[in-house]
N, CA and C atoms as a LAMMPS dump frame, in Angstrom:
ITEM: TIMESTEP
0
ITEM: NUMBER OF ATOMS
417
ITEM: BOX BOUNDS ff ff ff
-5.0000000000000000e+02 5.0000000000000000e+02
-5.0000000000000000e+02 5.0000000000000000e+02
-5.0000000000000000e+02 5.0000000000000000e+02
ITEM: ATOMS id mol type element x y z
1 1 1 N -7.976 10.191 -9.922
2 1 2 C -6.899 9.448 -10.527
3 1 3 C -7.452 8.588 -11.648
4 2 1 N -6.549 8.719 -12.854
5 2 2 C -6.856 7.8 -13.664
6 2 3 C -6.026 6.852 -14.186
7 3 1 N -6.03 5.644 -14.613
8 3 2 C -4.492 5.082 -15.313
9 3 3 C -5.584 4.711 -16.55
10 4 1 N -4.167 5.209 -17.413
11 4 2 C -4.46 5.716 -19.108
12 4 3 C -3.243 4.984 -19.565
13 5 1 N -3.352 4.63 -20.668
14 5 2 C -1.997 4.303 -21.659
15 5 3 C -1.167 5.256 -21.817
16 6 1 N -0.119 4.924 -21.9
17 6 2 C 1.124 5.959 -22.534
18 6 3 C 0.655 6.228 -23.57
19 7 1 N 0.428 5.984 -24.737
20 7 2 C 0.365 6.064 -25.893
21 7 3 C -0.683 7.051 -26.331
22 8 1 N -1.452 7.527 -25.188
23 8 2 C -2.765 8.471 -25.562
24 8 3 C -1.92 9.876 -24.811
25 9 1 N -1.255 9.968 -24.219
26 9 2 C -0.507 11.156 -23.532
27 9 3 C 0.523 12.014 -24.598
28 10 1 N 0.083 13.367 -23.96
29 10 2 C 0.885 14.136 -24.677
30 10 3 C 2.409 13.588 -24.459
31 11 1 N 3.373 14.002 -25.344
32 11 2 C 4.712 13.426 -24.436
33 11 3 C 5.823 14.574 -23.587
34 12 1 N 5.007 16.012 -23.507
35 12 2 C 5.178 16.852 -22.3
36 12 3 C 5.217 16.129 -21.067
37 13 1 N 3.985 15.005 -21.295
38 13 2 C 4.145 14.696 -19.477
39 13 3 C 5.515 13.702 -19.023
40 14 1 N 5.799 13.154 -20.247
41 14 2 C 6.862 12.302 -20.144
42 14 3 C 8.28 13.178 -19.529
43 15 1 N 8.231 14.291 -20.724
44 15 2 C 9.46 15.176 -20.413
45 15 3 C 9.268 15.906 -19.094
46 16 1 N 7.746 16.102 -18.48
47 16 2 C 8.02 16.808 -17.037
48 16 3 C 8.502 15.457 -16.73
49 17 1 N 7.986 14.671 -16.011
50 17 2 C 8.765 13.489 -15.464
51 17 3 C 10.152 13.419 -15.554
52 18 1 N 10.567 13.177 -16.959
53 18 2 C 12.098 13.312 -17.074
54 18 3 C 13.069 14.67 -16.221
55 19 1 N 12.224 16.046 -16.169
56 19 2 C 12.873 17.015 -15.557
57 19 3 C 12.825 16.876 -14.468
58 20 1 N 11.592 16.06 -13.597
59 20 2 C 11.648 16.213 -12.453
60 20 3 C 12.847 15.131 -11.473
61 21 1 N 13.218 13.976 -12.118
62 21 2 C 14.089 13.064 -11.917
63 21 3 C 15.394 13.936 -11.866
64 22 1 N 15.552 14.049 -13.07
65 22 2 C 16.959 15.443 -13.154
66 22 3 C 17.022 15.933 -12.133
67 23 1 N 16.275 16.72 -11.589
68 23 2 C 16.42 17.71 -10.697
69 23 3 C 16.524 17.046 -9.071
70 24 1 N 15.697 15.528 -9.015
71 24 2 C 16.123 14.948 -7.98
72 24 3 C 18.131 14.282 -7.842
73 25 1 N 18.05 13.882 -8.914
74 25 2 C 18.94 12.977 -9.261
75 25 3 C 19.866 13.284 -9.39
76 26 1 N 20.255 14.453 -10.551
77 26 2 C 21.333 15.609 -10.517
78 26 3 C 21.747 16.18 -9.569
79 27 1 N 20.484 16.712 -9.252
80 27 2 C 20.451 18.351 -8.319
81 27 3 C 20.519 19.462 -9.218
82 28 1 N 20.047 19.214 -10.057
83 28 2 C 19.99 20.818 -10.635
84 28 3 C 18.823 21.484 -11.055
85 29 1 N 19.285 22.618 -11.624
86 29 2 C 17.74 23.568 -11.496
87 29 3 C 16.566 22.941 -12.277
88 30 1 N 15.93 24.104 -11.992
89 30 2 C 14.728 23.268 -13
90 30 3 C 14.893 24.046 -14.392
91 31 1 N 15.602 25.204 -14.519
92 31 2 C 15.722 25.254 -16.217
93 31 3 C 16.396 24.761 -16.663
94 32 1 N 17.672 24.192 -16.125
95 32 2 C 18.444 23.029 -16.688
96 32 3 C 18.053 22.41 -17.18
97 33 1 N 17.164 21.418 -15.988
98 33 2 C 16.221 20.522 -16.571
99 33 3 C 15.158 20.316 -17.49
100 34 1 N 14.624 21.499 -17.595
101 34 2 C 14.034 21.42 -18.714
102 34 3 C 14.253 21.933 -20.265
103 35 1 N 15.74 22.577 -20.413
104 35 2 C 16.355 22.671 -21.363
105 35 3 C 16.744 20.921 -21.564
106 36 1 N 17.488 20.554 -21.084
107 36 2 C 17.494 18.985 -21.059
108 36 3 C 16.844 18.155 -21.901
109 37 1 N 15.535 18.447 -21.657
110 37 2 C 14.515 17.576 -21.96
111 37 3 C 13.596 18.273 -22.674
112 38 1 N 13.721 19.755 -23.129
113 38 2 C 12.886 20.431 -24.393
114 38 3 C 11.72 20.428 -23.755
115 39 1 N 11.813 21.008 -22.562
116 39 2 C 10.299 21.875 -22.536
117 39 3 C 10.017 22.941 -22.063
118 40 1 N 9.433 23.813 -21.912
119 40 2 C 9.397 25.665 -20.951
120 40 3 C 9.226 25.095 -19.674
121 41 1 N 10.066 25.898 -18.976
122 41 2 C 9.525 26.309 -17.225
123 41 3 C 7.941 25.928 -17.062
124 42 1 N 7.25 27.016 -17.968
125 42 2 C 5.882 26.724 -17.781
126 42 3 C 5.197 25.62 -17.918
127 43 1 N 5.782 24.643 -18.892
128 43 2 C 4.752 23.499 -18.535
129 43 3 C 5.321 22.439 -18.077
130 44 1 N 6.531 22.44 -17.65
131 44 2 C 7.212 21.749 -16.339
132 44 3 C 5.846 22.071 -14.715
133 45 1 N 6.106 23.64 -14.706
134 45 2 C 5.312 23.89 -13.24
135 45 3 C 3.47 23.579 -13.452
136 46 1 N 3.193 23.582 -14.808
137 46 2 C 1.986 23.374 -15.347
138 46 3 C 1.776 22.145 -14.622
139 47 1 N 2.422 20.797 -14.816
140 47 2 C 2.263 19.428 -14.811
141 47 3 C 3.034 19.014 -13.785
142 48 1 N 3.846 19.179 -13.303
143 48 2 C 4.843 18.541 -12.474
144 48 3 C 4.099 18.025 -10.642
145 49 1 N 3.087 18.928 -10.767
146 49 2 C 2.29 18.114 -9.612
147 49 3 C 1.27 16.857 -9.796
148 50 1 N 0.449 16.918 -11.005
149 50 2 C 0.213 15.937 -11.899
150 50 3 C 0.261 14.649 -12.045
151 51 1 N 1.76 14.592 -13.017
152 51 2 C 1.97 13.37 -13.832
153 51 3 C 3.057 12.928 -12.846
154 52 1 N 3.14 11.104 -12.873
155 52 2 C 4.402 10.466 -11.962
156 52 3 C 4.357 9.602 -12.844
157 53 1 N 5.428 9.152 -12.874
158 53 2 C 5.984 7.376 -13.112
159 53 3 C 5.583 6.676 -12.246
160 54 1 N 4.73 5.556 -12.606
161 54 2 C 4.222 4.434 -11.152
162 54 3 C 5.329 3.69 -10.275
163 55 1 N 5.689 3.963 -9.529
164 55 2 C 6.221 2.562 -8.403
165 55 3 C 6.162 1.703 -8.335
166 56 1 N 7.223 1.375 -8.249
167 56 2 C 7.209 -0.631 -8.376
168 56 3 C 6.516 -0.935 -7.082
169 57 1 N 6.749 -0.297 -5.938
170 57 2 C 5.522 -0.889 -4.653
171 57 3 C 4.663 0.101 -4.249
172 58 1 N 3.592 0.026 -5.422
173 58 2 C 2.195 0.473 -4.877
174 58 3 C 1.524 0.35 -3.469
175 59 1 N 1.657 -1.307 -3.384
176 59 2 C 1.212 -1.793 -1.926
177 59 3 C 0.083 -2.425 -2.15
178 60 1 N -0.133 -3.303 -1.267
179 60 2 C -1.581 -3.952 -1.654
180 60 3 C -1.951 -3.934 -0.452
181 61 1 N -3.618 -3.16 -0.102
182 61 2 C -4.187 -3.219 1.358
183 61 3 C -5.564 -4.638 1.364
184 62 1 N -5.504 -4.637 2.92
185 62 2 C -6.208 -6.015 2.633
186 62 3 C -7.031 -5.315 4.259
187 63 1 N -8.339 -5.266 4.376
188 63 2 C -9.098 -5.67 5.471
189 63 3 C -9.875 -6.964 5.728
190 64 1 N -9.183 -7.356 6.979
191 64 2 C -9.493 -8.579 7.378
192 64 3 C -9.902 -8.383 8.583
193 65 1 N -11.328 -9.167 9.085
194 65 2 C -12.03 -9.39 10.301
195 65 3 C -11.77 -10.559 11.242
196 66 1 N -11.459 -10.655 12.272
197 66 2 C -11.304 -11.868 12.995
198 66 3 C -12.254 -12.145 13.972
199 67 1 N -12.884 -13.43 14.198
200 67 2 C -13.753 -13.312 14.914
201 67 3 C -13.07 -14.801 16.265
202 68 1 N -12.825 -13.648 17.487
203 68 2 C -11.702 -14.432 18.417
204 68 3 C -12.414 -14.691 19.658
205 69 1 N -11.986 -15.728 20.396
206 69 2 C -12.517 -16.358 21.797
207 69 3 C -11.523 -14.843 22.775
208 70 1 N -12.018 -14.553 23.697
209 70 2 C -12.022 -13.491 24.256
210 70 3 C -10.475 -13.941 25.508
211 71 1 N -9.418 -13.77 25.215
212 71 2 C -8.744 -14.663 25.92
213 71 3 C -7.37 -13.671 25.681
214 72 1 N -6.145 -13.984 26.837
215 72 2 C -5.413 -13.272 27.01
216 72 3 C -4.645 -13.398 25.798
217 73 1 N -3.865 -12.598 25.224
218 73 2 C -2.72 -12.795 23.894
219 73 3 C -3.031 -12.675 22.796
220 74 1 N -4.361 -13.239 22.169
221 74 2 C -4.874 -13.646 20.831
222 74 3 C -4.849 -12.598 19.686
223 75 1 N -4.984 -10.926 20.032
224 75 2 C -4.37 -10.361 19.006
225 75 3 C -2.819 -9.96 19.189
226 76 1 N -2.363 -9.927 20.083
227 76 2 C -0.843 -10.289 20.158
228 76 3 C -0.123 -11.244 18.888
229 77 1 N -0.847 -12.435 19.104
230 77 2 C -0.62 -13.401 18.368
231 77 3 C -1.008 -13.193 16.816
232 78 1 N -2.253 -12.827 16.488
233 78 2 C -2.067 -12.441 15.079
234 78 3 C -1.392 -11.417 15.186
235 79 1 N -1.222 -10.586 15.426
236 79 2 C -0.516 -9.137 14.87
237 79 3 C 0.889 -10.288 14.51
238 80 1 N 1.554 -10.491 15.974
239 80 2 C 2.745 -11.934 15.71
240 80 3 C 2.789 -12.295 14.15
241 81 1 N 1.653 -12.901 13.874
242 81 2 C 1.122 -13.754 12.328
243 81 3 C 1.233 -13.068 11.103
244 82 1 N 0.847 -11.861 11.617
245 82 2 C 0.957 -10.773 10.233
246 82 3 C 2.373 -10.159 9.87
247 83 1 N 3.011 -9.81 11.189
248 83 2 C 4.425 -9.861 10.9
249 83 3 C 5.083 -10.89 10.389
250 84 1 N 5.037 -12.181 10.784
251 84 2 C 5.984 -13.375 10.065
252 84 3 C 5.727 -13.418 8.81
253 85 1 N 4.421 -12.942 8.147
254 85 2 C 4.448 -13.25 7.193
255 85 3 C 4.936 -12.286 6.083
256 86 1 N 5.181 -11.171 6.423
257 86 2 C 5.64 -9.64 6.218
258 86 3 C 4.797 -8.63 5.795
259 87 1 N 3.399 -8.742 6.775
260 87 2 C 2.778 -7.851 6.36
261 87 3 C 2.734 -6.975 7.614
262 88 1 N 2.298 -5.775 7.354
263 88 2 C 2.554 -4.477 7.998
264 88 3 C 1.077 -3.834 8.076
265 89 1 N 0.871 -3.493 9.447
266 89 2 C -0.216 -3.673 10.475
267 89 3 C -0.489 -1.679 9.512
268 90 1 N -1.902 -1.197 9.294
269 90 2 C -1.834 -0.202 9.155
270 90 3 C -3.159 0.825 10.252
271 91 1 N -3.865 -0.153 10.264
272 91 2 C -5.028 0.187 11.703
273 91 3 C -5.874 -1.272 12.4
274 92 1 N -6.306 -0.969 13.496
275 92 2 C -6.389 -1.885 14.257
276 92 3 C -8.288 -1.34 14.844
277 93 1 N -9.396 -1.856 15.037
278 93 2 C -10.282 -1.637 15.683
279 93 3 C -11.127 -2.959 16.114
280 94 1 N -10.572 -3.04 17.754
281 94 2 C -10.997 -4.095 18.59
282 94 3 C -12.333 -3.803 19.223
283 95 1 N -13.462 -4.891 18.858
284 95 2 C -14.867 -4.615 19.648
285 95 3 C -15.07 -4.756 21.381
286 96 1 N -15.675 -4.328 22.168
287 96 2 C -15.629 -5.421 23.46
288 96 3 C -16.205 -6.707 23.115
289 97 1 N -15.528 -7.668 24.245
290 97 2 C -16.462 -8.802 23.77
291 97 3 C -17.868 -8.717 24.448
292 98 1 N -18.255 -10.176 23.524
293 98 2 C -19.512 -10.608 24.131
294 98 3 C -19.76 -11.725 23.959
295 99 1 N -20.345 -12.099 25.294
296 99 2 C -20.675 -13.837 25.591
297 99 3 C -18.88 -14.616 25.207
298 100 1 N -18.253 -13.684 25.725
299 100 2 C -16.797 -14.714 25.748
300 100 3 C -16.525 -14.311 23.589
301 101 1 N -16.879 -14.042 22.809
302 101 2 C -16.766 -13.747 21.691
303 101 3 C -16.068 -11.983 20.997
304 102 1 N -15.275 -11.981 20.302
305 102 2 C -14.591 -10.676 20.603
306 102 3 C -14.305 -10.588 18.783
307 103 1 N -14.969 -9.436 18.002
308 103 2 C -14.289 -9.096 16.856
309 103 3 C -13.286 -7.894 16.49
310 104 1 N -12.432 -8.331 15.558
311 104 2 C -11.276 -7.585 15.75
312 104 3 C -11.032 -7.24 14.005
313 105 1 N -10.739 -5.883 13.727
314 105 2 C -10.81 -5.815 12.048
315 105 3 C -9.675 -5.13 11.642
316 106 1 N -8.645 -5.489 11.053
317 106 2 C -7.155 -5.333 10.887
318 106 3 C -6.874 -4.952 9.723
319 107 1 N -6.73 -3.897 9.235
320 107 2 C -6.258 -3.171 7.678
321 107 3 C -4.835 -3.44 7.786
322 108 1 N -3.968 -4.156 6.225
323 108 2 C -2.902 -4.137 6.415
324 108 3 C -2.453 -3.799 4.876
325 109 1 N -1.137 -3.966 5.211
326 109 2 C -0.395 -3.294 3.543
327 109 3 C 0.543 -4.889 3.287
328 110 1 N -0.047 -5.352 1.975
329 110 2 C 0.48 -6.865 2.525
330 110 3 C 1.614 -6.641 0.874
331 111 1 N 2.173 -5.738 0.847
332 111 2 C 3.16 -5.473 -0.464
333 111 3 C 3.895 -6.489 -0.228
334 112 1 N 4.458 -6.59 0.785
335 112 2 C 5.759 -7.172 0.975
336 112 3 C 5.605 -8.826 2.056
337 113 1 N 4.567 -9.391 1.404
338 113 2 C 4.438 -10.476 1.751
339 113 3 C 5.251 -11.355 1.911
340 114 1 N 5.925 -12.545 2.152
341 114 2 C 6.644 -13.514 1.974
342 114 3 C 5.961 -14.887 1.843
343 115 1 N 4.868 -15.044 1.671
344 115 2 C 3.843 -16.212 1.27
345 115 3 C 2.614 -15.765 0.682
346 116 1 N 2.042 -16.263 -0.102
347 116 2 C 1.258 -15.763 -0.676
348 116 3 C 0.058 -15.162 0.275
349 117 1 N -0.955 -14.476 0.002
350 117 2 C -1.476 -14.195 0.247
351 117 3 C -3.099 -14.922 1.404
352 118 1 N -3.092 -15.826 0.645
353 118 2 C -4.001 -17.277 1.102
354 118 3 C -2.788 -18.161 1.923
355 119 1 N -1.636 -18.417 1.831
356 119 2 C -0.979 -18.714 2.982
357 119 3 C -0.932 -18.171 3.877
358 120 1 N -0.768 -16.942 4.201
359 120 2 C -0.953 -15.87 4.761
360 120 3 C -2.216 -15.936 5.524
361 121 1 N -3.355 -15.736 4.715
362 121 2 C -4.932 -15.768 6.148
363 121 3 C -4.941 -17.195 6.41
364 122 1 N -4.436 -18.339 5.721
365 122 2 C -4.622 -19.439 6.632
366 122 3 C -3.733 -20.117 8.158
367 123 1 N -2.918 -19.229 7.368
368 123 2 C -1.707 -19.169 9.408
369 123 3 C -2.636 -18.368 10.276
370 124 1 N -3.078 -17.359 9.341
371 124 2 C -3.655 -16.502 10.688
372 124 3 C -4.936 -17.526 11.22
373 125 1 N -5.434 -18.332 10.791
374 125 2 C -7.178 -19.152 10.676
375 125 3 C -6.848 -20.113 11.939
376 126 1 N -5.315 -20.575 11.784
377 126 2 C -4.711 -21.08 12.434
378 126 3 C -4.257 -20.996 13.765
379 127 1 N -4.551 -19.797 14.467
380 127 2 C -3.846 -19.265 15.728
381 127 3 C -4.971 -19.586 16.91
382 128 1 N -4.105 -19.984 17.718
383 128 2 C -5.276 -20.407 19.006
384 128 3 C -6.337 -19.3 19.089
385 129 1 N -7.364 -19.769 19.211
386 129 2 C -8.588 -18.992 20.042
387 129 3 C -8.797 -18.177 19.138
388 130 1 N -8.51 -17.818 17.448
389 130 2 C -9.589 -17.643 16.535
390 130 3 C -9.879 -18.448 15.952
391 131 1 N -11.619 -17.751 15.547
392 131 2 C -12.378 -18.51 15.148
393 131 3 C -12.832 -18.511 13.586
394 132 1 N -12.817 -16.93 13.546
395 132 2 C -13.064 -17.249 12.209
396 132 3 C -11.826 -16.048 11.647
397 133 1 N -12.023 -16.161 10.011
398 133 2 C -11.07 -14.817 9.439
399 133 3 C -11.611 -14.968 8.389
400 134 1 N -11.92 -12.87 8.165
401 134 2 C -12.782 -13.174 6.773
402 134 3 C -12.177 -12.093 5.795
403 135 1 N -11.748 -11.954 4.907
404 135 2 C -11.033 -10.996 4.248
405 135 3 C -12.426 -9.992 3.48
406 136 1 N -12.341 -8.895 4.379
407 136 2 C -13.628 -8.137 3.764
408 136 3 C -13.271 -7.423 2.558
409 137 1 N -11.904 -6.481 2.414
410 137 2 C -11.938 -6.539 1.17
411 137 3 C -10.018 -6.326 0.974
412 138 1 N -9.266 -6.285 -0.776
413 138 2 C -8.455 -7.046 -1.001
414 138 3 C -8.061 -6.322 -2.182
415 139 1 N -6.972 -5.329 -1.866
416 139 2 C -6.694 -4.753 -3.373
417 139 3 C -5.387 -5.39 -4.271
């Protein structure tokens, strides 16, 4: 994957795009569509797996480590934390503990946050019986 300027692109890829919307949007064929929009069949099917228009929600993933007192509820409770704040749990890998100490490393999709982001890990910093929270990495 690359992200390139518009302005360096042929503007075929624009018009597959445009046919391929048509054809969602309309419902109609694809030579319609690409009579429509002035281009051959062929380089509609050439490109059309290709080129997209970006999405307004990409998503933003975030891995975060918790380092928790070994005790009943405590990822209950963040997972709890990550929901209020509207982020959406995408994998979960809990260590056994040791010496009463337990790490826990939580990938999430935090698109649809409702506090920023740093509000966000400091509720979680916040929850009984963790200890630490470290955002390993943060797209």
């Amino acid at each position: 994957m690359l992200l390139v300027h518009r302005s360096i692109l042929p503007d075929n890829y624009f018009q597959v795009i445009e046919a391929r919307e048509l054809i969602e949007k309309d419902n109609i064929s694809v030579s319609e569509a690409c009579k429509k929009v002035g281009i051959s069949r062929n380089t509609y099917y050439k490109y059309k797996d290709y080129v997209f228009r970006p999405r307004g929600n990409t998503g933003k993933k975030a891995i975060v480590s918790f380092k928790v007192e070994d005790s009943k509820g405590v990822l209950s409770n963040i997972l709890k934390g990550i929901y209020a704040s509207g982020g959406n749990i995408i994998a979960i890998n809990q260590d056994a503990p040791i010496n009463n100490i337990a790490y826990i490393v939580i990938t999430m999709d935090m698109a649809d946050l409702n506090v920023s982001f740093d509000d966000a890990m400091e509720a979680l910093k916040n929850i009984k019986d963790v200890k630490a929270v470290n955002v390993i990495s943060y797209e």
